[in-house]
BATISE-784798 format. One record per residue (C-alpha): residue in three letters; x, y, z. Coordinates in steps of 0.1 Angstrom, whole numbers, padded with zeros to 4 digits, always signed. Layout:
% BATISE-784798
AlaXYZ/...
***
This chain:
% BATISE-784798
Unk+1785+1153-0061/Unk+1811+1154-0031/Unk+1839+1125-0030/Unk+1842+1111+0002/Unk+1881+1110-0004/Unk+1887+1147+0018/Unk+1925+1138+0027/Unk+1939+1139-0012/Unk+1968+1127-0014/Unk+2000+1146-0040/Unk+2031+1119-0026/Unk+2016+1085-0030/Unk+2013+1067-0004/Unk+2028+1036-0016/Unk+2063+1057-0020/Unk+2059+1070+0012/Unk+2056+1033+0029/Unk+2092+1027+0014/Unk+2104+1053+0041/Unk+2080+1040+0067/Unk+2092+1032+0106/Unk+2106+0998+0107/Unk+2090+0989+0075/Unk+2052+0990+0095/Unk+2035+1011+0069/Unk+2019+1033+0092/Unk+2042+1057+0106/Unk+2071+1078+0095/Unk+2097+1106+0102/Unk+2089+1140+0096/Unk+2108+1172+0099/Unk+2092+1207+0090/Unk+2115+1227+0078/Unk+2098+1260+0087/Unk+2088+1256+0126/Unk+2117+1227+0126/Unk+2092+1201+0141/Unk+2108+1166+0148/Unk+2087+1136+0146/Unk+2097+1102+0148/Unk+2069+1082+0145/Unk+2039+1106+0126/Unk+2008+1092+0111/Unk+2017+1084+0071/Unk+1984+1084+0064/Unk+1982+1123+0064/Unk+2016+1128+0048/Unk+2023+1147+0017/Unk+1987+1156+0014/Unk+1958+1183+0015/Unk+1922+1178+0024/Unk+1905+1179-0013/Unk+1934+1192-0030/Unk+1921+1175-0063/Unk+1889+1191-0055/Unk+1854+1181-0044/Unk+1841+1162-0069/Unk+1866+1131-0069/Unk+1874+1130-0109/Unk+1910+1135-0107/Unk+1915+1121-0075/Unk+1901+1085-0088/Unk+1918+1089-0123/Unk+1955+1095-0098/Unk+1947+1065-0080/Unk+1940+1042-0110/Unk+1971+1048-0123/Unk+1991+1049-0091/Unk+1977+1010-0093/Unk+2001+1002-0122/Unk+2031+1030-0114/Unk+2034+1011-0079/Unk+2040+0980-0093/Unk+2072+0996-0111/Unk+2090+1010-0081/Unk+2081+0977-0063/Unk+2097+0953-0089/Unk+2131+0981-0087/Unk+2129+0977-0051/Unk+2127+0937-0051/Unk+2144+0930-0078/Unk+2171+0954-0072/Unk+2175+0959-0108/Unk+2160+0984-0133/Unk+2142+0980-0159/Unk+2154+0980-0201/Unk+2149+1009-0222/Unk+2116+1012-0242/Unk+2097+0986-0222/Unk+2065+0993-0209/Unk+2084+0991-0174/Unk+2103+1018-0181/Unk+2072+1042-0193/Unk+2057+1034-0161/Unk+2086+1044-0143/Unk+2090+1080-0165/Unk+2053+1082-0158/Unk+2056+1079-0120/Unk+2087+1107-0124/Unk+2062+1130-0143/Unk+2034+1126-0123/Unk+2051+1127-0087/Unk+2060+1162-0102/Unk+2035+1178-0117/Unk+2009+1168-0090/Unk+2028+1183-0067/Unk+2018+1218-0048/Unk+2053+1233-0057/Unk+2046+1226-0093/Unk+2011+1238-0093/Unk+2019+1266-0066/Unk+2045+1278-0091/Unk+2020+1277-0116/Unk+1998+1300-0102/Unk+2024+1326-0091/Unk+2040+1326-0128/Unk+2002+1339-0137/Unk+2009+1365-0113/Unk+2041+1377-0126/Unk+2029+1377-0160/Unk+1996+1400-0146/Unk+2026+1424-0134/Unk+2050+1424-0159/Unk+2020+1431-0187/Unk+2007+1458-0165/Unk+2042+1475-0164/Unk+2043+1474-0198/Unk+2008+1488-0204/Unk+1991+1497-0170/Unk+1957+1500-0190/Unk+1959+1463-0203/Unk+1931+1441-0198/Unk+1944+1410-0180/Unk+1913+1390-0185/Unk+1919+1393-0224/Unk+1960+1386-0220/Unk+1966+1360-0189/Unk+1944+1328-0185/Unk+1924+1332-0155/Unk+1919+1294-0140/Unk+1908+1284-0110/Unk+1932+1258-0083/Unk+1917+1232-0101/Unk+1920+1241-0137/Unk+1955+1249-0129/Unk+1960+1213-0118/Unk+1941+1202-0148/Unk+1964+1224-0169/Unk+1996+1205-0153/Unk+1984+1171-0155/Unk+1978+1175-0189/Unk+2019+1179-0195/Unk+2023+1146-0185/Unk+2030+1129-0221/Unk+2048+1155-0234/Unk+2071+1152-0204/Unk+2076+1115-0209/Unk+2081+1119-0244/Unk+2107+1142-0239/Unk+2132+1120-0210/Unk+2129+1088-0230/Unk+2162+1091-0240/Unk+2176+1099-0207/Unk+2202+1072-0195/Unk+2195+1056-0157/Unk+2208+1035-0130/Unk+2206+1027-0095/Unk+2226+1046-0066/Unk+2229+1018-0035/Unk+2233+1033-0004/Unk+2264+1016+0014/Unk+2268+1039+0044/Unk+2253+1039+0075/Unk+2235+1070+0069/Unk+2198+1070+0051/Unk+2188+1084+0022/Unk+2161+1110+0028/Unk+2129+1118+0006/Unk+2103+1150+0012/Unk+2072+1161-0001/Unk+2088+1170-0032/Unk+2110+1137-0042/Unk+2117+1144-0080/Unk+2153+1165-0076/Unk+2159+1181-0113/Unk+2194+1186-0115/Unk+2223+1201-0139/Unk+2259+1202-0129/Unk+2268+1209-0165/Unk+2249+1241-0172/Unk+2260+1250-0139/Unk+2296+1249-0141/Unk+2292+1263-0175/Unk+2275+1291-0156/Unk+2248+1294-0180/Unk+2222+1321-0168/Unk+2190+1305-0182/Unk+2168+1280-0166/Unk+2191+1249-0162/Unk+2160+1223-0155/Unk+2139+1222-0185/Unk+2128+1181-0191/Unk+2148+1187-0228/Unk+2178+1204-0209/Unk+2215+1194-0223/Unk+2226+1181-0189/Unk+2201+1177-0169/Unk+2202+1150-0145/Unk+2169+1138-0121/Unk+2173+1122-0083/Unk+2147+1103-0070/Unk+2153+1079-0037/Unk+2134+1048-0033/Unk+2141+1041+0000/Unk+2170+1045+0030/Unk+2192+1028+0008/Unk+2181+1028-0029/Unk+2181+1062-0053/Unk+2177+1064-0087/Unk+2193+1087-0113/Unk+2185+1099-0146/Unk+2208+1114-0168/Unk+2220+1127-0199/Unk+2248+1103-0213/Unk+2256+1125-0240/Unk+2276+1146-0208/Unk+2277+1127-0181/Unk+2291+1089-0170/Unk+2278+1072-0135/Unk+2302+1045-0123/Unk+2316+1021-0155/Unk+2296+1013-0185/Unk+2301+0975-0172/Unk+2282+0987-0140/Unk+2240+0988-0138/Unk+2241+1008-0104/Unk+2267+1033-0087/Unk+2276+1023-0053/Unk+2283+1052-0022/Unk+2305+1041+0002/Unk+2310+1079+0016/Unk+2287+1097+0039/Unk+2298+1131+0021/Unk+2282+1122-0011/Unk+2247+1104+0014/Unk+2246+1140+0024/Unk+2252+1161-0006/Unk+2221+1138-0020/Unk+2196+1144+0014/Unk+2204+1179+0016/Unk+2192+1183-0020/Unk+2159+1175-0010/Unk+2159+1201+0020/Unk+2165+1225-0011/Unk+2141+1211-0031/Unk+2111+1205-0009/Unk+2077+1223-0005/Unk+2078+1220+0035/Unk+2085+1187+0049/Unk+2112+1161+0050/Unk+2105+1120+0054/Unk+2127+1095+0069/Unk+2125+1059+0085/Unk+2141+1051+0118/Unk+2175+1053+0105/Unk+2176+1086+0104/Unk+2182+1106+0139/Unk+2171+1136+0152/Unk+2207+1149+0151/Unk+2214+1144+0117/Unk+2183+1154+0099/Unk+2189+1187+0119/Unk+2226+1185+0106/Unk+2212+1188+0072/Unk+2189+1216+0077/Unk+2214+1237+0090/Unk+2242+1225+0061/Unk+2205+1232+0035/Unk+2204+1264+0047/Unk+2236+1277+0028/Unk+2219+1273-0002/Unk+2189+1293-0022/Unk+2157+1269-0020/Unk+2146+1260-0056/Unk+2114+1262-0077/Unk+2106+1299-0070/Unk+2089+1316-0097/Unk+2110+1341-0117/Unk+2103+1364-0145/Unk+2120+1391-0167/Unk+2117+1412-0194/Unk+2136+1408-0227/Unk+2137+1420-0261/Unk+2124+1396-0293/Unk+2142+1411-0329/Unk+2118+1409-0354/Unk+2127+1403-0393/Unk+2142+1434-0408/Unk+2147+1448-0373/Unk+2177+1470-0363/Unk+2187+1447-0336/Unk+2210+1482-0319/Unk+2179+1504-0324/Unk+2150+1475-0305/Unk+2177+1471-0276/Unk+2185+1508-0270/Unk+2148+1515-0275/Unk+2144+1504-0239/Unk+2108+1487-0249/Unk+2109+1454-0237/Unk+2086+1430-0260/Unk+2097+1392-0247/Unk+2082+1379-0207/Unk+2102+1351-0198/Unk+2087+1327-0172/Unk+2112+1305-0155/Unk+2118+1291-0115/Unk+2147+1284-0099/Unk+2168+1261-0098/Unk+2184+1238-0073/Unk+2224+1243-0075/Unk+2248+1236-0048/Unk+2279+1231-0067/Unk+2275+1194-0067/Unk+2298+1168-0066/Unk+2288+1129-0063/Unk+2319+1101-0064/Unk+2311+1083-0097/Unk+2291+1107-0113/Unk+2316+1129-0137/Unk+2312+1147-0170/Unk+2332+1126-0201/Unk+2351+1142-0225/Unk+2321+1150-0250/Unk+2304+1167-0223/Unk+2331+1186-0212/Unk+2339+1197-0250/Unk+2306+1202-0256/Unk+2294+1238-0272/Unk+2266+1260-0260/Unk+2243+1275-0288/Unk+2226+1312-0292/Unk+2191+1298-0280/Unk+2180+1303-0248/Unk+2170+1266-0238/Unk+2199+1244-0244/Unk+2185+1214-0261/Unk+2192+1176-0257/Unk+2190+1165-0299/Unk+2158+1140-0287/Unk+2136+1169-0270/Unk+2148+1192-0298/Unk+2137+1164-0327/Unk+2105+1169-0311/Unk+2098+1200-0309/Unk+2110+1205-0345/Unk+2086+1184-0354/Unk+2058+1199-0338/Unk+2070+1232-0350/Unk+2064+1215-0384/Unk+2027+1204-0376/Unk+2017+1236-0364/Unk+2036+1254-0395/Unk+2015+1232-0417/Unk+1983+1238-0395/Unk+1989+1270-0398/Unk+1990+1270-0438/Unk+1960+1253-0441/Unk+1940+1272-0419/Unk+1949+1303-0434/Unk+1943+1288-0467/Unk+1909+1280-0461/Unk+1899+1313-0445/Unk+1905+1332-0469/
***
């Protein structure tokens, strides 16, 4: 069975309208970053989309749009209401699952995906050009990798529950920006702390997540155990300097998979403006991998590192960093004395909770199973 939905869409529409010219729904600004097309007035109907991206079939393109039924509802009520919504509510599970979703649907996510498959196929065949890849890599198909994911979802909302938010209002006369890629992961802490790991995890010790709403709304996620936006009195940060409207548009140049969206505040000049100031910086979410070494128990560690035999592939992308600064957004003095750890992610204590406990189900999973084999 073919679905008749062909043009499948990865930004939902309904964000996309939030962005649209004059507020008509129908048309919006788009800028390519790669043949640096201007268009004021494009068709939003075939924005942020591929023809049967989901695949053919229709299954996961129907199960996206029943939930983007419920997930619009939450950005609507933010927009009208101009507030957000309280912790542990099931507004504000909505609005972590519209985060989650709006990024793993996405063809950067799945696209890096697919090529961190590919590095792993290389780096196993450098370190045995006999191996059998079909035995040692998964070998899924465009939609099983979508499948594969989509299925990250709760464990991704699980694990920013205890991430801190607010509003950012817009008071300049220069629009916010969004792209094809919205969801901005973000860490000026790990950055300044120069820390040469992947920055970006969803458990990260600072990490901090931009989203804009509209020309003149953004929301901002963030890890109050390092960072404080605005007061504690205030429920949204206000921008009353075009330097910081910029820093915050030119991070989704960086960030995007090819395209950039805009309403009629936005001119040609300064969408171009940005693209040039963008281009200063590396563009995130490329796939990345090295090889490492992994000390057993009762290991020499001097003797496995001077052996030369790498036996650890780490997997990572890249990340967005710009050195960036934002007016009300500053690092208290716990973050600042905060202290790194030996591990190689640098856990928030709520991700890290959970993943000592499912270290503890799988330990005990383990036991049992080994118990009754034998």
């Amino acid at each position: 069975m073919t679905t008749d939905k062909k043009n499948q869409h990865y930004i939902p529409k309904f964000y996309l309208r939030n962005f649209s010219f004059q507020g008509n729904k129908k048309q919006i600004g788009v800028f390519n970053i790669f043949n640096k097309k201007f268009i004021q007035r494009a068709k939003l109907k075939t924005q942020g989309s591929k023809n049967f991206f989901y695949g053919h079939d229709g299954i996961i393109e129907d199960g996206l749009a029943d939930i983007e039924g419920f997930l619009s509802t939450a950005i609507k009520d933010i927009l009208e209401k101009g507030t957000i919504p309280q912790k542990e509510t099931k507004e504000h599970a909505d609005l972590l699952g519209f985060v989650s979703l709006t990024d793993l649907r996405n063809p950067v996510r799945i696209n890096g995906m697919k090529n961190m498959f590919k590095q792993m196929e290389k780096r196993v065949l450098e370190l045995d050009p006999n191996a059998d890849l079909t035995k040692l890599v998964p070998q899924l198909g465009h939609e099983e990798h979508i499948e594969l994911s989509l299925s990250m979802t709760s464990d991704m909302i699980l694990n920013t529950v205890d991430l801190d938010y607010k509003l950012v209002l817009n008071q300049t006369s220069y629009p916010f920006i969004t792209s094809d890629f919205p969801v901005v992961k973000y860490n000026q802490f790990l950055e300044q702390r120069k820390w040469p790991n992947s920055k970006t995890g969803y458990g990260a010790v600072g990490l901090q997540i931009f989203i804009p709403l509209n020309h003149e709304i953004m929301i901002v996620f963030y890890d109050s155990g390092i960072y404080k936006v605005g007061t504690r009195k205030q429920k949204s940060l206000q921008l009353t300097c075009k330097e910081d409207i910029d820093k915050l548009n030119i991070l989704q140049f960086v960030n995007c998979f090819s395209t950039v969206f805009f309403d009629e505040k936005a001119s040609e000049s300064y969408v171009r403006y940005l693209h040039e100031k963008s281009l200063e910086y590396e563009r995130g979410n490329k796939s990345q991998s090295e090889l490492s070494f992994v000390v057993k128990e009762g290991e020499n560690p001097d003797e496995v590192l001077n052996s030369g035999k790498e036996n650890l592939l780490i997997l990572n992308s890249s990340d967005c960093e710009m050195n960036l600064s934002i007016n009300g957004i500053k690092m208290h003095s716990k973050g600042k004395n905060y202290k790194l750890n030996s591990t190689m992610a640098q856990l928030r204590k709520h991700p890290e909770n959970l993943k000592r406990q499912e270290d503890m189900r799988k330990k005990a999973a383990n036991t049992v199973y080994t118990k009754w084999a034998k």
